[in-house]
C-alpha positions as CSV (number, residue, x, y, z in Angstrom):
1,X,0.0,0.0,0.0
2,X,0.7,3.3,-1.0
3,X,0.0,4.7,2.7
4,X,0.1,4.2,6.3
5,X,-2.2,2.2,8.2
6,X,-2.8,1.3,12.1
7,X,-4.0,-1.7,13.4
8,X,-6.8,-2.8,14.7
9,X,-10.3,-0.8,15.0
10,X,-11.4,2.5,16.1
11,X,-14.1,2.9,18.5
12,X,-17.6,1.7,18.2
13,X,-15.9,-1.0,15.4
14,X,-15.3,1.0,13.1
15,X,-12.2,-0.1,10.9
16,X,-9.0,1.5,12.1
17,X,-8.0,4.8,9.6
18,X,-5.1,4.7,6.9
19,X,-4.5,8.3,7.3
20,X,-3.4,9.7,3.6
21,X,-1.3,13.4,3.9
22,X,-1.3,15.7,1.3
23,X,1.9,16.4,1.8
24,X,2.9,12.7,1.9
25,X,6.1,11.9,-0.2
26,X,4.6,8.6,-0.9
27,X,1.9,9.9,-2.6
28,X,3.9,12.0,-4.8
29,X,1.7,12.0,-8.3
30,X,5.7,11.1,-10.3
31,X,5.1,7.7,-9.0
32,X,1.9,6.5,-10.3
33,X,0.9,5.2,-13.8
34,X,-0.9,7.5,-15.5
35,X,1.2,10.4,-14.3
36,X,1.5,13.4,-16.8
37,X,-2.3,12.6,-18.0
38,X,-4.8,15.3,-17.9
39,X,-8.0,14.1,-17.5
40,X,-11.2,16.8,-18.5
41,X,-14.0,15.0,-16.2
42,X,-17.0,16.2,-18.0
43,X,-19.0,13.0,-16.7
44,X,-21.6,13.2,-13.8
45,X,-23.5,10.8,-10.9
46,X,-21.5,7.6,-11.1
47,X,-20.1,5.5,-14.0
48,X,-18.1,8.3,-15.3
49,X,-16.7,9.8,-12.1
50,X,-16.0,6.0,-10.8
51,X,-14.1,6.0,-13.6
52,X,-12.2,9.0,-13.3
53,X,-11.6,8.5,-10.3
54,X,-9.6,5.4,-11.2
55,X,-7.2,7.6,-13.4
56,X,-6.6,10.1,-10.7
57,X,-6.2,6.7,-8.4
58,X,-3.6,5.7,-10.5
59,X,-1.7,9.7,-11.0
60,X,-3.3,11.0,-13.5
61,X,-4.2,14.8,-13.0
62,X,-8.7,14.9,-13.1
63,X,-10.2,18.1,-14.0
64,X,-13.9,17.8,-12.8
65,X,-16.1,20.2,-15.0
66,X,-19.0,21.2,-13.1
67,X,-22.3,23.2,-14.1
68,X,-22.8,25.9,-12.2
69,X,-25.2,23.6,-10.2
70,X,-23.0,20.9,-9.4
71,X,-22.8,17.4,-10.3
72,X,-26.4,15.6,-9.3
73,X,-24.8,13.7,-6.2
74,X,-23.8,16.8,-4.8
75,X,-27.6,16.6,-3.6
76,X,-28.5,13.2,-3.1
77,X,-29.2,12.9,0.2
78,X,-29.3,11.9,3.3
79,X,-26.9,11.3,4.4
80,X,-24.7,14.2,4.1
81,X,-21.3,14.6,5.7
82,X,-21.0,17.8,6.7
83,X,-22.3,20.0,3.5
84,X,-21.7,17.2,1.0
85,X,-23.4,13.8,0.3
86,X,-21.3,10.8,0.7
87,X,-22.9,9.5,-2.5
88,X,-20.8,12.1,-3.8
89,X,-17.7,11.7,-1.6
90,X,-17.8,7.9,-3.0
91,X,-16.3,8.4,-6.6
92,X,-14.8,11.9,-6.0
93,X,-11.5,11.8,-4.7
94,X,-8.0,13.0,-6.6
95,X,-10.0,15.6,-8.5
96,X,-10.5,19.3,-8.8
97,X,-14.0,21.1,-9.2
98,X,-14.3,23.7,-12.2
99,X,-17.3,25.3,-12.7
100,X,-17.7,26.5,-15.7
101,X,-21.2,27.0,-17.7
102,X,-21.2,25.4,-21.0
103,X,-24.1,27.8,-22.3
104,X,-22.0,31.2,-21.9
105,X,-19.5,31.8,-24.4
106,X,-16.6,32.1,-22.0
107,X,-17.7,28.8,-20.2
108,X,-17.7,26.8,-23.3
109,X,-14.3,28.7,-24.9
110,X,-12.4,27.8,-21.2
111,X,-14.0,23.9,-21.7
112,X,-12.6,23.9,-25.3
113,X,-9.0,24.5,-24.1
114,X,-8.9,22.3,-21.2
115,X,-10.3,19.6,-24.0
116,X,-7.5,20.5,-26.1
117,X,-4.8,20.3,-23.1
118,X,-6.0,17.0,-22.1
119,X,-4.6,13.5,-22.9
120,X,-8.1,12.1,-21.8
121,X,-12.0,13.4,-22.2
122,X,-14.5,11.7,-20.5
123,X,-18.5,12.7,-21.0
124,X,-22.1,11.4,-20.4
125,X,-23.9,13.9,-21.7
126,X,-27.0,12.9,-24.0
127,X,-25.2,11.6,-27.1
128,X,-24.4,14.6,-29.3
129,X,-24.8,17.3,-26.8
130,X,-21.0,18.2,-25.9
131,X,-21.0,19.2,-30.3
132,X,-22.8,21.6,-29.8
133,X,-20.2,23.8,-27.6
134,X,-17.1,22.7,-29.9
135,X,-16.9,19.5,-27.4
136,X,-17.8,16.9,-30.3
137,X,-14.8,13.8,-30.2
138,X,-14.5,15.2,-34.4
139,X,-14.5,18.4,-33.5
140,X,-11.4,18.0,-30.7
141,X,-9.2,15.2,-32.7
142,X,-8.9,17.8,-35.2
143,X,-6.5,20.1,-32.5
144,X,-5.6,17.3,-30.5
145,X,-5.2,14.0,-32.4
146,X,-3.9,12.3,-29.6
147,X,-7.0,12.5,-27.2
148,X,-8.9,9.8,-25.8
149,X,-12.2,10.5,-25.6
150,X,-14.5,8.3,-23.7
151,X,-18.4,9.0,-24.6
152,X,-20.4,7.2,-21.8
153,X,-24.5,6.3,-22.7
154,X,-27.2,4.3,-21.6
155,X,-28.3,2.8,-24.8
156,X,-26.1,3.6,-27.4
157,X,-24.3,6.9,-29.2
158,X,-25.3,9.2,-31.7
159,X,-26.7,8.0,-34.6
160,X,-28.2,5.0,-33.2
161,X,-32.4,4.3,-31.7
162,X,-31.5,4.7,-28.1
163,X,-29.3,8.0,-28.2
164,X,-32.4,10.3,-27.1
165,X,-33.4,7.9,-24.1
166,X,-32.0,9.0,-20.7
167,X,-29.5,6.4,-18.9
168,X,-30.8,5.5,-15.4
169,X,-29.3,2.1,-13.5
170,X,-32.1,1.3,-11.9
171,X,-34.4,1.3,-15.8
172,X,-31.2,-0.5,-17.1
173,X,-31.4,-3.2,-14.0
174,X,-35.3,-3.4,-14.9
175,X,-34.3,-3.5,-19.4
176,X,-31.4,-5.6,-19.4
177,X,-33.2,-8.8,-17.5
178,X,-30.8,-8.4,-14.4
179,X,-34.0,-7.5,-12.2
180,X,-35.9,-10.7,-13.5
181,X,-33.2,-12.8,-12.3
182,X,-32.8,-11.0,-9.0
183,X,-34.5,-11.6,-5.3
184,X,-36.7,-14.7,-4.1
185,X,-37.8,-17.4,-6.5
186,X,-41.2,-16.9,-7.6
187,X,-40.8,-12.7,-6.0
188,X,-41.1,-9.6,-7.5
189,X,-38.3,-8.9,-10.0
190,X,-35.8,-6.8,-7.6
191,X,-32.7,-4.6,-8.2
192,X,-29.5,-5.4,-6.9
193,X,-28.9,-3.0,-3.4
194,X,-26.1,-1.0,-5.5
195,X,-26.6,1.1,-8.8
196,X,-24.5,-1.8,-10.0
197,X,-24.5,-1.2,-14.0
198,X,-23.2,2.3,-13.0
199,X,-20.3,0.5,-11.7
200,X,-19.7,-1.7,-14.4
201,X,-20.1,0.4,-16.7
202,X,-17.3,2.5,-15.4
203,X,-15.2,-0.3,-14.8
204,X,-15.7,-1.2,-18.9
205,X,-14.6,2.6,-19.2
206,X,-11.5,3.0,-17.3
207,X,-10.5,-0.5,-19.1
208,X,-11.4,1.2,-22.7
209,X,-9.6,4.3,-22.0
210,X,-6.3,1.9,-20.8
211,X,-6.1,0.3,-23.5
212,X,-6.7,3.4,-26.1
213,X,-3.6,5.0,-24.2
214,X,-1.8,1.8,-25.0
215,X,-2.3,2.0,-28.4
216,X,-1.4,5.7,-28.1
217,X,2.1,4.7,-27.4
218,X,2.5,2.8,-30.3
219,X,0.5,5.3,-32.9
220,X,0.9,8.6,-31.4
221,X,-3.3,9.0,-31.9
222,X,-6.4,8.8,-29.8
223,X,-9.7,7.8,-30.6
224,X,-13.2,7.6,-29.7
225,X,-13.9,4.6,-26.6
226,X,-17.8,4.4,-26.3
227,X,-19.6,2.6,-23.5
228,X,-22.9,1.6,-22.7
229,X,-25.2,0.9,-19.8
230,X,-27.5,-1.5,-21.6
231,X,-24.3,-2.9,-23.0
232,X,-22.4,-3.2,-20.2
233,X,-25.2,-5.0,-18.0
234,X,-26.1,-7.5,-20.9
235,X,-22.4,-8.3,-20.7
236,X,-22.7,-8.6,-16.6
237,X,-25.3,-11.4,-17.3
238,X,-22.4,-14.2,-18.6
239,X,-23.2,-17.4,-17.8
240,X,-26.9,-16.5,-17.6
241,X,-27.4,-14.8,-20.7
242,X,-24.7,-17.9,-22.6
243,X,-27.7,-20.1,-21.5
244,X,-30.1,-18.3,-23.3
245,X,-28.4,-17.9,-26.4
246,X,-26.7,-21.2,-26.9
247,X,-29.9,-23.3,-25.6
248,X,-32.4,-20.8,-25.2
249,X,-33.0,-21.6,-21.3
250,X,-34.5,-18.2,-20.1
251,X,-33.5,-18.1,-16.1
252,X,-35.1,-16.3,-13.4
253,X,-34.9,-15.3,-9.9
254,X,-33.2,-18.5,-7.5
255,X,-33.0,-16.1,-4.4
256,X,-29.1,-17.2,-3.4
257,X,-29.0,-20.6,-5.2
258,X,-27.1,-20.7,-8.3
259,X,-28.5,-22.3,-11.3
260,X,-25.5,-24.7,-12.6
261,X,-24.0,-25.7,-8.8
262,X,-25.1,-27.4,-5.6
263,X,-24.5,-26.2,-2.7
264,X,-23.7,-23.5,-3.6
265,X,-26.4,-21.0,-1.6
266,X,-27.2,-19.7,1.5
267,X,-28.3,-22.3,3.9
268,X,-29.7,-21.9,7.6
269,X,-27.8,-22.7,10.9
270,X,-28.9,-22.8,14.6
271,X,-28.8,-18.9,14.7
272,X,-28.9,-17.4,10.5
273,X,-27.8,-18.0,7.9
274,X,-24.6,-19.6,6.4
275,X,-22.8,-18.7,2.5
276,X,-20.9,-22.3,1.1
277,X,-20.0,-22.4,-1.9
278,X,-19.2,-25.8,-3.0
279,X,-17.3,-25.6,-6.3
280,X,-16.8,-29.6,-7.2
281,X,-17.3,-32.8,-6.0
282,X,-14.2,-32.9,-4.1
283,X,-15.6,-29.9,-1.6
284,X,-18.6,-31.9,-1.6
285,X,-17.1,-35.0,0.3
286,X,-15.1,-32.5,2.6
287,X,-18.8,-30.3,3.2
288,X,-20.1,-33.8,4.0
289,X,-17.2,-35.0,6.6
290,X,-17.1,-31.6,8.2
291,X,-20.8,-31.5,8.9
292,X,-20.5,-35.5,10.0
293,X,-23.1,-36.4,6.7
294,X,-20.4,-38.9,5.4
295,X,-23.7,-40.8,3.9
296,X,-24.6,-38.1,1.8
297,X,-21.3,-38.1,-0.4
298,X,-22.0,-41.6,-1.2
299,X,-25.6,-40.9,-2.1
300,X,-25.9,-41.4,-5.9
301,X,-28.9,-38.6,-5.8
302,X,-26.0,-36.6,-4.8
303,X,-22.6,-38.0,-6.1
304,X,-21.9,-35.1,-8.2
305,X,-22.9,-31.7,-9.4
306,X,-25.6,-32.6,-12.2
307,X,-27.3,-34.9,-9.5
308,X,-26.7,-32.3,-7.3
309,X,-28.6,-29.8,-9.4
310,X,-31.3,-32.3,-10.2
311,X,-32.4,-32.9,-6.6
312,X,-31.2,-29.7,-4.8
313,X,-34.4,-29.4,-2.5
314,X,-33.6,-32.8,-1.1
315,X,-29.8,-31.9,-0.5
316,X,-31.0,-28.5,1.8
317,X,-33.0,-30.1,3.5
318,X,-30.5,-33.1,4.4
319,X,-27.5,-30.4,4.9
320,X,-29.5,-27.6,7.2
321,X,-30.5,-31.1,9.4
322,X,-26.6,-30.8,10.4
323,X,-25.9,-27.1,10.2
324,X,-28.8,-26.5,12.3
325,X,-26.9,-28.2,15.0
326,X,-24.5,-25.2,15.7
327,X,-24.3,-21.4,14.9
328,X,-23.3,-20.3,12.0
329,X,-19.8,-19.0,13.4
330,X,-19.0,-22.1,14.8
331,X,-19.4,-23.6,11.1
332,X,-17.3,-21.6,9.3
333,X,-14.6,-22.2,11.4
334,X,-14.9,-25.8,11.3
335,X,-15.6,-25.6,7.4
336,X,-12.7,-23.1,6.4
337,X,-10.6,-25.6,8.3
338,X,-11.0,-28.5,5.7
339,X,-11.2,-26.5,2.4
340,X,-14.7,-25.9,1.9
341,X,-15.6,-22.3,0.5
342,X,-18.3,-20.1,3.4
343,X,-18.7,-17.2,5.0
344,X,-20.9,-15.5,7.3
345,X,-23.8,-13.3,6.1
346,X,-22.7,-9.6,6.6
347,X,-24.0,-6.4,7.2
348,X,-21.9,-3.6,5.7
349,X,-20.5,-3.0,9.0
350,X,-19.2,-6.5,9.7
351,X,-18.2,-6.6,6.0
352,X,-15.7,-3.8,6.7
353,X,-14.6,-5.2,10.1
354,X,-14.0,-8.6,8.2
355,X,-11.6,-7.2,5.5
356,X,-9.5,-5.2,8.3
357,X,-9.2,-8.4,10.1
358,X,-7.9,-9.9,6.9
359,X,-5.5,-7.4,6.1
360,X,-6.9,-5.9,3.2
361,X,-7.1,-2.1,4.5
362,X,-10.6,-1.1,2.9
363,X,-10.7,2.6,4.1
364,X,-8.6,5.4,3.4
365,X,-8.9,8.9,5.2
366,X,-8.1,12.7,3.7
367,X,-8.1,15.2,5.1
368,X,-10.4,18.4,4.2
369,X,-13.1,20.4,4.8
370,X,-15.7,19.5,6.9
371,X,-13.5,16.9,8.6
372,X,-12.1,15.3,5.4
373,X,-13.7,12.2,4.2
374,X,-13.9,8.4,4.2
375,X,-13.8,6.3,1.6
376,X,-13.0,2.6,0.6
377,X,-9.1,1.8,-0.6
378,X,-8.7,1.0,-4.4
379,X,-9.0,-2.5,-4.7
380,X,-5.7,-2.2,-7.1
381,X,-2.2,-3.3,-6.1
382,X,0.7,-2.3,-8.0
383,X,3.9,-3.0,-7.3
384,X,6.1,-0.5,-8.8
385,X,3.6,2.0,-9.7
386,X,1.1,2.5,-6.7
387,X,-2.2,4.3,-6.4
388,X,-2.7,7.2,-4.5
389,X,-4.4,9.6,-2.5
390,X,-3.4,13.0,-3.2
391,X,-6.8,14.7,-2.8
392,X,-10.1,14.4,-0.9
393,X,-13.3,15.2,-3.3
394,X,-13.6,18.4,-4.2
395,X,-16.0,21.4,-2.7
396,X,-18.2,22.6,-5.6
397,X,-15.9,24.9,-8.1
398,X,-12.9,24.6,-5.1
399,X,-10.6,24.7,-8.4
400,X,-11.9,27.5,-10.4
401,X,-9.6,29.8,-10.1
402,X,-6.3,27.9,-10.4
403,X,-7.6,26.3,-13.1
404,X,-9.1,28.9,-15.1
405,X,-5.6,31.0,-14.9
406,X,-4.1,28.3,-16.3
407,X,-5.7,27.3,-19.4
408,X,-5.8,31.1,-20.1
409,X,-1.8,30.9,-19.8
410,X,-0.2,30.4,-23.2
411,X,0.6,26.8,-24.0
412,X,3.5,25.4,-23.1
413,X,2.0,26.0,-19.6
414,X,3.2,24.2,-16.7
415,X,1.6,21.4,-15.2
416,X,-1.5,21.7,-13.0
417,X,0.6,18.9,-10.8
418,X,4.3,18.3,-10.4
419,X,5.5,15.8,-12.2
């Protein structure tokens, strides 16, 4: 890790703080990845800024572009953190806040030339939109040939039948069949408890926009990366939606069973409930000598997975006889012991408490206004080239100034970060 952390856990169980300086020589910008890349953030709510905030995780410099309003998150609320909402504290780190209004001529001039600075342009507007202000991908490539600009929509870009509809997770959830296959069997379709495509989305983003800078390397040009949301959660279907279209098997909600394993579910103990996740039939005999079922491995209704499958109601009912012995706790000690796959149900709470126990440092602190903020590590781990946190999320416009003064500075100016 790029930071210092203490042990153990603050009061009330709260994971102990990795306190991240400003000033902190390891966090100096030279030593990440993507250092000497300008990123103009013209994205808003999640998928773009998550994947912003990736670059800037990994050094690159982030201009956010605000509207004199702010992004939407900046409002969604409670609960609020001082002035601002933690939605928008989530995906907002190692940036800088610029307000500038698109519709005024000076806006839109000062957007032009941070578009024409940057090695990066990132945008969800409604598909077409940014052309309007001289903001177009066509438009820019023909100043800056090497930008990579990443056009973010929910159904498609311009030119195509779902450029004019508005890009909302939870209607993507509901459109793309991930709600029909989520929440209790024979339930309402349900939405997964995070605006999940968001996230994927931005995931498939940052991974575009990698791999365009690659081939920037070896061509010395950009080009256009385009994402979807409908795209993106059709993709986050795999196995499900590779049993529609190679056998056209249309699945539904299961609750926490899988479709293709057994056990692989929640099942109930003496005191809640327990997550195994038996893999193959090898996990299978060592689930059944933990649990003292030794007569169920040798059960040809349950010999291996197919079987397994095929008479899964049968299998619970055998298996939660046992595990309704003992708490779940005691279980996944006695499971983890021999091998077999399980963990206890979490709350968010204990699910942060669990990965400080494990060593995996989840939380990172800034300091800042309003106390600074909280929010979860970067899940990367690079060896020579660390992420970092240089900067907490930004007040509304914080950046203005500085920012403005130096895009009106003749070009070569220097960088908005040393490098």
């Amino acid at each position: 890790m790029s930071h210092p952390a203490r042990a153990g856990t603050a009061a009330g169980g709260v994971p102990a703080r990795h306190d991240v300086g400003m000033d902190d020589p390891s966090t100096s910008p030279s030593r990440g990845a993507l250092a000497g890349c300008l990123v103009a953030d013209f994205s808003r709510v999640l998928a773009g800024p998550l994947a912003t905030m990736m670059l800037g995780d990994l050094g690159a410099t982030v201009v956010k572009v605000e509207h004199p309003h702010g992004d939407d998150t900046r409002q969604w609320g409670p609960p609020f953190k001082g002035s601002e909402s933690t939605y928008f504290l989530s995906v907002n780190r190692n940036k800088r806040s610029v307000v500038l209004d698109l519709a005024t001529p000076e806006g839109a001039s000062d957007a032009r030339r941070l578009a024409e600075r940057a090695t990066v342009l990132v945008e969800n507007f409604r598909p077409g939109r940014l052309a309007k202000f001289g903001l177009g991908y066509e438009q820019l490539a023909a100043t800056n040939p090497g930008l990579v600009y990443c056009s973010i929509s929910g159904f498609g870009g311009a030119g195509t039948p779902g450029a004019d509809l508005a890009g909302y997770d939870f209607v993507v959830q509901a459109m793309a069949g991930l709600m029909d296959i989520t929440g209790p069997e024979g339930g309402p379709p349900t939405k997964v408890g995070v605006a999940v495509v968001d996230v994927l989305t931005g995931l498939h983003a940052a991974v575009g926009i990698l791999a365009a800078l690659g081939a920037r390397q070896a061509s010395g040009h950009g080009q256009l990366v385009e994402v979807s949301l409908m795209s993106s959660a059709l993709a986050s279907l795999v196995n499900q939606a590779s049993a529609y279209l190679n056998t056209g098997t249309v699945p539904h909600a299961m609750g926490n069973r899988h479709p293709s394993i057994a056990p692989y579910e929640t099942l109930t103990t003496k005191d809640g409930e327990l997550a195994v996740a038996v893999g193959n039939d090898g996990q299978f005999h060592l689930l059944c000598g933990a649990i003292g079922a030794e007569d169920l491995a040798g059960d040809e209704r349950f010999a291996t997975n197919p079987a397994r499958v095929a008479h899964r109601d049968q299998l619970v009912r055998q298996l939660e006889a046992r595990l309704g012995m003992r708490p779940a706790a005691e279980w996944v000690e006695v499971l983890r012991a021999v091998g077999v796959p399980c963990g206890p149900v979490n709350d968010v709470a204990a699910a942060f408490a669990d990965a400080e126990r494990l060593g995996l440092e989840p939380v990172v602190d800034q300091p800042g206004a309003d106390g600074g903020a909280r929010s979860v590590a970067s899940p990367l781990r690079l060896s020579r080239a660390p992420v970092t946190y240089r900067r907490p999320p930004p007040a509304l416009g914080h950046d203005t100034d500085e920012v403005v003064a130096w895009l009106r500075t003749p070009a070569p100016a220097a960088p908005l970060e040393p490098a």
